[in-house]
C-alpha positions as CSV (number, residue, x, y, z in Angstrom):
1,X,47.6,14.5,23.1
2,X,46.5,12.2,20.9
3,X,43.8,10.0,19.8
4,X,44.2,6.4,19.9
5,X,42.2,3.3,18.7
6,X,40.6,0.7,19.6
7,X,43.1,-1.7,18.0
8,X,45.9,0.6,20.1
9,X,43.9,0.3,23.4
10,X,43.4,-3.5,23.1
11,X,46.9,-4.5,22.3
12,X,48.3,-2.8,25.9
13,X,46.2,-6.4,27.4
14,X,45.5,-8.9,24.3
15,X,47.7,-11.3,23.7
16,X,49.5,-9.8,20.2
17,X,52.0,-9.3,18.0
18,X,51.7,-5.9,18.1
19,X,52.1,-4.9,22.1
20,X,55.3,-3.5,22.2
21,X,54.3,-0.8,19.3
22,X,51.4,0.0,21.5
23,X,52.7,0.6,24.9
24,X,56.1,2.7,22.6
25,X,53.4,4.9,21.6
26,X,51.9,5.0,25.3
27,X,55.6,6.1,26.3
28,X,56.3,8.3,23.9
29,X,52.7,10.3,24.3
30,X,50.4,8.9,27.6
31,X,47.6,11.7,27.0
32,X,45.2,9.4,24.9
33,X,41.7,10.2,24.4
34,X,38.9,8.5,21.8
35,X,35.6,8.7,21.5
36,X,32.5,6.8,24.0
37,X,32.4,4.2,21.2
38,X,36.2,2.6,22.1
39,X,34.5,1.1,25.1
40,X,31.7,-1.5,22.8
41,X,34.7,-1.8,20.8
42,X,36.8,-3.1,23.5
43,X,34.1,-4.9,24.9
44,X,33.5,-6.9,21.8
45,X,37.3,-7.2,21.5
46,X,37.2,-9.1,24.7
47,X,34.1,-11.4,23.7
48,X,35.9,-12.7,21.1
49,X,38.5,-13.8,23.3
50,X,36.3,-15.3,25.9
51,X,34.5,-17.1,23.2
52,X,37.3,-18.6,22.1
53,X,39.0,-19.5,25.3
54,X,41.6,-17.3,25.3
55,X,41.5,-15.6,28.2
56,X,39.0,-16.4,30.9
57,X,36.0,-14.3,32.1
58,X,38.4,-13.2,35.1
59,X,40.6,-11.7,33.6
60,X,38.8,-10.3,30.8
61,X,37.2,-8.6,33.8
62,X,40.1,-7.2,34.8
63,X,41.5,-6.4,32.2
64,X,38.5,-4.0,31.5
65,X,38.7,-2.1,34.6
66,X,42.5,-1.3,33.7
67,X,41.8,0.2,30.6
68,X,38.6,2.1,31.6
69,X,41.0,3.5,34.3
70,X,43.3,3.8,31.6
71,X,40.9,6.0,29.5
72,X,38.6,7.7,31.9
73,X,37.8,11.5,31.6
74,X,39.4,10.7,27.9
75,X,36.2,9.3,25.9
76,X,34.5,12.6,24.1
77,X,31.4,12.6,22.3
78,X,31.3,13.1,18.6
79,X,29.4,15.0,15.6
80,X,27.1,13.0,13.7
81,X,27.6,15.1,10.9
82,X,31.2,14.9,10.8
83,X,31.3,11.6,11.4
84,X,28.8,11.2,8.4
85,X,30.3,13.3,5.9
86,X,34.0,11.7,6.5
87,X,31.9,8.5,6.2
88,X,30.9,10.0,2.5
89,X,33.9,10.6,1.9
90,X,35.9,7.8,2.3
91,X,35.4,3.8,2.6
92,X,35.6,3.4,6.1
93,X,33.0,2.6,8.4
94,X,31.4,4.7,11.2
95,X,33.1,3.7,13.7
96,X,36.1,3.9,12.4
97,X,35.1,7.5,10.7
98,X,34.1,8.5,14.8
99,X,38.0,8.4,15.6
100,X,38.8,10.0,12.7
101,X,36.1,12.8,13.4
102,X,37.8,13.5,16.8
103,X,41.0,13.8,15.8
104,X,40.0,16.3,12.9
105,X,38.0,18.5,15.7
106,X,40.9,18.1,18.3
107,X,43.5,19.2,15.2
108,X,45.8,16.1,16.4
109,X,46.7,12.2,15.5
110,X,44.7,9.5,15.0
111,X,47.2,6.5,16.3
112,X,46.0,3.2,14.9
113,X,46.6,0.0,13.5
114,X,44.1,0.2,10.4
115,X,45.9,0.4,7.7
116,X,42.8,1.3,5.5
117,X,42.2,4.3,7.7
118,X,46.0,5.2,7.2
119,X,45.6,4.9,3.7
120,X,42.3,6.8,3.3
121,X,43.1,9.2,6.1
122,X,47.2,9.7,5.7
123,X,47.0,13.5,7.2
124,X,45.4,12.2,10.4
125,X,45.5,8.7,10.9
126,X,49.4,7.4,11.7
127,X,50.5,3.5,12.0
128,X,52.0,3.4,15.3
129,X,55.9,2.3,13.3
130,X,55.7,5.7,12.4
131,X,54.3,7.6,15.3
132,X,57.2,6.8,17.3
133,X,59.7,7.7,14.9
């Protein structure tokens, strides 16, 4: 099990450069779970490429009902005050310290693509290069 991303999640269906990383990691480990917040993430992921003409509203559609199907039973709620203190600590932002936060109470990997939450996290938070090493 680990938790994965929104940049992970969205890069199984946007069009990327970093797609095949993402569905190596789903390969190697297919028990993801994040916190409720990946799914406004995702959504505004999507809006951004609707907006731009990217992909059209069909298939944005589509696209998330696979990945809620993808993830569901694996979005967990998480600890304002862990979120906030991790917050404190570092000089990521809440959303970003929420993935963070679940990984620390689950005692496994944060998979993302942030390098800033690699860097400021590196006992948690793993670029997915180096996860499926």
């Amino acid at each position: 099990m680990i938790v994965v991303d929104t940049s992970v999640i969205a890069s199984l269906w946007v069009p990327n450069k970093m797609d095949k990383l993402a569905y190596a990691v789903l390969k190697k480990d297919n028990d993801w779970v994040t916190p409720l917040l990946w799914k406004s993430e995702f959504r505004n992921v999507l809006a951004v490429y609707l907006r731009n003409e990217i992909l059209s509203f069909a298939t944005i559609l589509q696209i998330m009902q696979e990945a809620e199907e993808l993830m569901k039973s694996s979005a967990y709620k998480v600890n304002s005050l862990d979120v906030l203190s991790l917050v404190n600590a570092s000089n990521c932002s809440s959303y970003d310290c929420e993935f963070v936060a679940l990984a620390k109470d689950l005692e496994i990997s944060l998979v993302t693509f942030d390098k800033k939450l690699c860097k400021e996290f590196p006992k948690i938070a793993v670029h997915p290069s180096v996860f499926i090493r």
